[in-house]
C-alpha positions as CSV (number, residue, x, y, z in Angstrom):
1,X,103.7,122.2,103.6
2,X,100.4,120.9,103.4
3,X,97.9,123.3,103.5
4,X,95.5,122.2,106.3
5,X,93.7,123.5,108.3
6,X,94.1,124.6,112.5
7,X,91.7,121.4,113.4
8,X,94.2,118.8,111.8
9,X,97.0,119.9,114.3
10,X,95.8,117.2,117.0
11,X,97.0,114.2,115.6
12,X,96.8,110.6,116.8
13,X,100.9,110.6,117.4
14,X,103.4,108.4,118.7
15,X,106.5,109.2,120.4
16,X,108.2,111.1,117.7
17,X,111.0,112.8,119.8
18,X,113.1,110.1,118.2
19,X,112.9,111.9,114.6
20,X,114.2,114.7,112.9
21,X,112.3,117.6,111.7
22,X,112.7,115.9,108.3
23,X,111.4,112.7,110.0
24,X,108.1,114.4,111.5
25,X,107.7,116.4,107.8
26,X,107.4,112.8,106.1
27,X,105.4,111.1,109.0
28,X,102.9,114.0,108.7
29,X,103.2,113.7,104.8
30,X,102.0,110.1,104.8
31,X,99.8,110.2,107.6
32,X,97.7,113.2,105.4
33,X,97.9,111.3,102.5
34,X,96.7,107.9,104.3
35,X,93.8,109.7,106.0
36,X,93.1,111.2,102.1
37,X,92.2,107.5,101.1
38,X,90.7,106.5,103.9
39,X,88.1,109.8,103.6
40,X,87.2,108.3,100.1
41,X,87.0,104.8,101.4
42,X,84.4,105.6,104.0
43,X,82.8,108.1,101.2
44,X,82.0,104.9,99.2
45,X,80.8,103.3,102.2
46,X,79.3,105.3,103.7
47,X,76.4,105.3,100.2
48,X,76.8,102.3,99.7
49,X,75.0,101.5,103.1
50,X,72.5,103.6,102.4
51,X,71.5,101.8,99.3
52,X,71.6,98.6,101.3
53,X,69.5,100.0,104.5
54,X,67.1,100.5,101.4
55,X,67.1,97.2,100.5
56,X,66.6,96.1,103.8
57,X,64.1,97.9,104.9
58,X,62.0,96.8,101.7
59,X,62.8,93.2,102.0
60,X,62.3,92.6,105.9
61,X,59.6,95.4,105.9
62,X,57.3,95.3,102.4
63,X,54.9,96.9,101.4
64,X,51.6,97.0,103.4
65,X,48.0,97.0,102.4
66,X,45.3,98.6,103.8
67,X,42.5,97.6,102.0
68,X,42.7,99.5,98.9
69,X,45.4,101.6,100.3
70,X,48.5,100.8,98.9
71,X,51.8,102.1,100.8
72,X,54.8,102.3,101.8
73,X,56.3,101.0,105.0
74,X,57.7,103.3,107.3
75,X,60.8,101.9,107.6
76,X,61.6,102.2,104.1
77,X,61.1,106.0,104.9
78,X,63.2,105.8,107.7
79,X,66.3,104.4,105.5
80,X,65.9,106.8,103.0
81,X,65.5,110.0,105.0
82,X,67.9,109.0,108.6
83,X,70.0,107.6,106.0
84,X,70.2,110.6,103.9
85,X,70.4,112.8,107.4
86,X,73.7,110.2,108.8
87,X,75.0,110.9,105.3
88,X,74.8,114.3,104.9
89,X,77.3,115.8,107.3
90,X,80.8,113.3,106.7
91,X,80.2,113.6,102.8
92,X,80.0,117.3,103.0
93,X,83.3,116.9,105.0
94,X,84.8,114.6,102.8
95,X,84.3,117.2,100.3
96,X,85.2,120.3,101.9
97,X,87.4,119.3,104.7
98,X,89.3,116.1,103.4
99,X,92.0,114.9,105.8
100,X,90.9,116.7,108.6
101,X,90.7,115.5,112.1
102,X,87.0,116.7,112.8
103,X,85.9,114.9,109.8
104,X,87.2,111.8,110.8
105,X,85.5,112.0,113.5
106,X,82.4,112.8,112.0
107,X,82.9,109.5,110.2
108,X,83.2,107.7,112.9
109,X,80.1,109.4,114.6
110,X,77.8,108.6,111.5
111,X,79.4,104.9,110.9
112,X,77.7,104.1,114.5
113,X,74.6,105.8,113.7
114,X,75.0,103.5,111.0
115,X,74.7,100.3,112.9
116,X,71.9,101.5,115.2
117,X,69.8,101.9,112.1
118,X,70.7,98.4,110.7
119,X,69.8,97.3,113.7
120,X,66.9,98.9,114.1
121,X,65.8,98.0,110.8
122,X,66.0,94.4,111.4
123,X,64.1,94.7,114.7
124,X,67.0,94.2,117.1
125,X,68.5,90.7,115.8
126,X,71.3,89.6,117.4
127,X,73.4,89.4,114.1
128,X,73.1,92.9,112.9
129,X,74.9,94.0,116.0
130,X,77.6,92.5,114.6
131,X,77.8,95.2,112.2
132,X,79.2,97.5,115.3
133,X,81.9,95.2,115.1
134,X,83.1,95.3,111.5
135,X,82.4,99.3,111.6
136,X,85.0,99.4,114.4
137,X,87.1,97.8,112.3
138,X,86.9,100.0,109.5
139,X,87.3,102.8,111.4
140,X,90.8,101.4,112.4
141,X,92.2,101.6,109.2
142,X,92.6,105.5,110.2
143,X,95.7,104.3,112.9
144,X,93.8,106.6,114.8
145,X,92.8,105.2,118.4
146,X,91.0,108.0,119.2
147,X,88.4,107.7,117.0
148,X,87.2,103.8,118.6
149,X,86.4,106.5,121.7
150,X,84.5,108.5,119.8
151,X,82.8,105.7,118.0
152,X,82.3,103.6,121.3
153,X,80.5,106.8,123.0
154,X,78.3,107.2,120.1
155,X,77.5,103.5,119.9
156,X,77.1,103.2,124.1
157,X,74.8,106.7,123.9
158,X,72.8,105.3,121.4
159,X,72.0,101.7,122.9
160,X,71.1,103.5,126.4
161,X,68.8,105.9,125.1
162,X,67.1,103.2,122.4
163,X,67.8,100.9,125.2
164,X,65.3,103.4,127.7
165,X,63.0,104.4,125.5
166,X,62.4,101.8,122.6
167,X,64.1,98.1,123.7
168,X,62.6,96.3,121.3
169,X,64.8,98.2,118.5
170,X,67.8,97.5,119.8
171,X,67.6,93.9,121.2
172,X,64.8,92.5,120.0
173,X,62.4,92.3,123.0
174,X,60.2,94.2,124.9
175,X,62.0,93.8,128.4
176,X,65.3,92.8,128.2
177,X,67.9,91.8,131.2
178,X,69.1,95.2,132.9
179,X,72.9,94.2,132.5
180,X,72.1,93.3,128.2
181,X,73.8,96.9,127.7
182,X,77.0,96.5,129.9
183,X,77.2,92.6,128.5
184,X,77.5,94.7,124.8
185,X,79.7,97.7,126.2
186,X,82.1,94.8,127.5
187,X,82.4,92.7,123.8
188,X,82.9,96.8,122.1
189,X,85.6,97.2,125.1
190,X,87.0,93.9,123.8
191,X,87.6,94.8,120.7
192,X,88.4,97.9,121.1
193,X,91.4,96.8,123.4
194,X,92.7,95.0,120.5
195,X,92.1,97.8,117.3
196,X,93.9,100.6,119.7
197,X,97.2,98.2,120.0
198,X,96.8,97.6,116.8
199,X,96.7,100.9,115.4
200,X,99.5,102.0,118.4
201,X,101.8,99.3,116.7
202,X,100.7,100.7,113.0
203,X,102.0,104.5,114.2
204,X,104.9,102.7,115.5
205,X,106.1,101.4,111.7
206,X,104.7,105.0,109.7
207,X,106.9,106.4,112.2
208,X,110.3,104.3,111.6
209,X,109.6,104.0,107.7
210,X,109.6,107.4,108.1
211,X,112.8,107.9,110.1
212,X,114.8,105.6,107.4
213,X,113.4,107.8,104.5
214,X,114.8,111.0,106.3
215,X,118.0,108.8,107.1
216,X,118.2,107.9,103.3
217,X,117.6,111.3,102.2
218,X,120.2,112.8,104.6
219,X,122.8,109.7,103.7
220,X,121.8,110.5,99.7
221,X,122.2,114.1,100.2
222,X,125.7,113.9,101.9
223,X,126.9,111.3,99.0
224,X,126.2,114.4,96.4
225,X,128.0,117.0,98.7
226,X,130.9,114.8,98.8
227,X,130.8,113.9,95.0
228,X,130.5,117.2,93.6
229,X,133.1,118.3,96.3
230,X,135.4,115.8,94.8
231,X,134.4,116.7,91.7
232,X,135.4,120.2,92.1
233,X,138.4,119.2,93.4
234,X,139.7,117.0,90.8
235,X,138.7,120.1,88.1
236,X,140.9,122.6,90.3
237,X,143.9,120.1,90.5
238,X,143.5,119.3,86.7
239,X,144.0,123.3,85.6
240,X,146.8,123.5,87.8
241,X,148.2,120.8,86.3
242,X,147.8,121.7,82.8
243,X,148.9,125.4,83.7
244,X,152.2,124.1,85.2
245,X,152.9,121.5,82.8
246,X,152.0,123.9,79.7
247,X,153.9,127.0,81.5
248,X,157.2,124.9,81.8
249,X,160.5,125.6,79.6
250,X,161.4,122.4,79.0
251,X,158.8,120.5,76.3
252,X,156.7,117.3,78.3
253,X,155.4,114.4,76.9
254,X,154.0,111.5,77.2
255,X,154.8,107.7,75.3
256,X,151.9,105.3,74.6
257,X,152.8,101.9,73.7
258,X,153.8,102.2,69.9
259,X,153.0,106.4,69.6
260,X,153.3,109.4,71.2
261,X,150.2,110.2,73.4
262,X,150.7,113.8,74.4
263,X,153.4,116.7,73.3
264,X,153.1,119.6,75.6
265,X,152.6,122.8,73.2
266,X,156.1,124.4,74.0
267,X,157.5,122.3,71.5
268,X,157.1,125.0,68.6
269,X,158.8,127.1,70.8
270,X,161.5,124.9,72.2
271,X,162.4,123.4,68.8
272,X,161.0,125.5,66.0
């Protein structure tokens, strides 16, 4: 068994009626272990856009002077503490609950939150939303379809609200076309359409490499049964060979080309 926890029973699953209970042990085996290295690949990710939200903010945003004044500009505050805030809850899960459906999900949550703040950052530019994109990509590499939902409700939630209250952070402009937020929710639908058949066709093959290991380990098992069976078998009719050849009164043996191979031991008693 694995050892997790109640949340991790709601899997992304295929079809698996196909498989044996061996099958579904080594499907779940490899699934847990792929999620494992996809928590730490999102760990590193995950700080490593933060340092680069940093660097943003302090290249497209410097420093400002007022007068004597010098200071900081705000958005280099807001990379460093809502990037510290986006962080803070999937590392802790990374940590504590690793492999865990809730914290993938969490991932996927703070990955969005992710690209609104790039894209706040660099005042709406058209090419930072690309970044939704490539983080809907990433979060494919779980083969879990139902995280591009959660990650396309985080992503639509926050381009309404930022879209209502502060356009200019999202697209760049103060009054933008009432249909710019469905013309976005239809290229993430796009996508999205494509990552969920992709990741439907990656459960597919976990689930029949999975169904040949069991097939091989059930094949491999029966081989042994059979050979020590045999085994056995060839012992038992070796005694009772031996015990009726040595228990006869008349003295066997057996000629090899130029000696004799094999004298049964009732010759001392046969011929003195």
């Amino acid at each position: 068994m694995l050892g997790r926890g109640a949340d991790s029973t709601p899997e992304s699953r295929g079809p698996t009626d196909d498989l044996t209970p061996r099958g579904r042990e080594i499907l779940e085996q490899h699934r847990h272990a792929h999620n494992l290295k996809t928590d730490r690949m999102f760990l590193v990710l995950l700080l490593a856009q933060w340092a680069f939200a940093v660097v943003v903010a302090l290249v497209i945003s410097p420093f400002t002077w007022a007068g004597k004044v010098h200071a900081v500009h705000q958005h280099v505050w807001t990379a460093l503490i809502m990037g510290g805030v986006i962080n803070s809850l999937p590392i802790l899960l990374i940590f504590a609950r690793p492999g865990r459906v809730r914290t993938r999900h969490v991932i996927a949550v703070a990955q969005m939150l992710w690209s609104g703040l790039f894209i706040h950052l660099t005042g709406g530019r058209i090419e930072t939303h690309f970044h939704v994109f490539g983080s809907l990509a990433f979060l494919a590499f779980y083969r879990d379809w139902r995280l591009l939902v959660t990650a396309t409700l985080a992503v639509a939630a926050d381009h309404l609200v930022r879209g209502l209250v502060w356009p200019e952070s999202v697209y760049g402009i103060l009054n933008p076309e009432w249909w710019r937020f469905l013309e976005h929710a239809f290229w993430v639908a796009f996508e999205n359409t494509v990552l969920v058949i992709g990741c439907l066709r990656s459960q597919g093959e976990m689930q029949r490499v999975a169904g040949s290991i069991a097939s091989l380990e059930r094949v491999n098992a029966e081989v042994e049964e059979r050979v020590t069976e045999r085994t056995a078998e060839l012992g038992a009719s070796r005694e009772q060979y031996r015990a009726l050849v040595e228990t006869a009164s008349v003295v066997p043996w057996e000629m090899a080309p130029g000696r004799m191979s094999y004298v049964g031991p009732q010759v001392e008693a046969v011929l003195g």
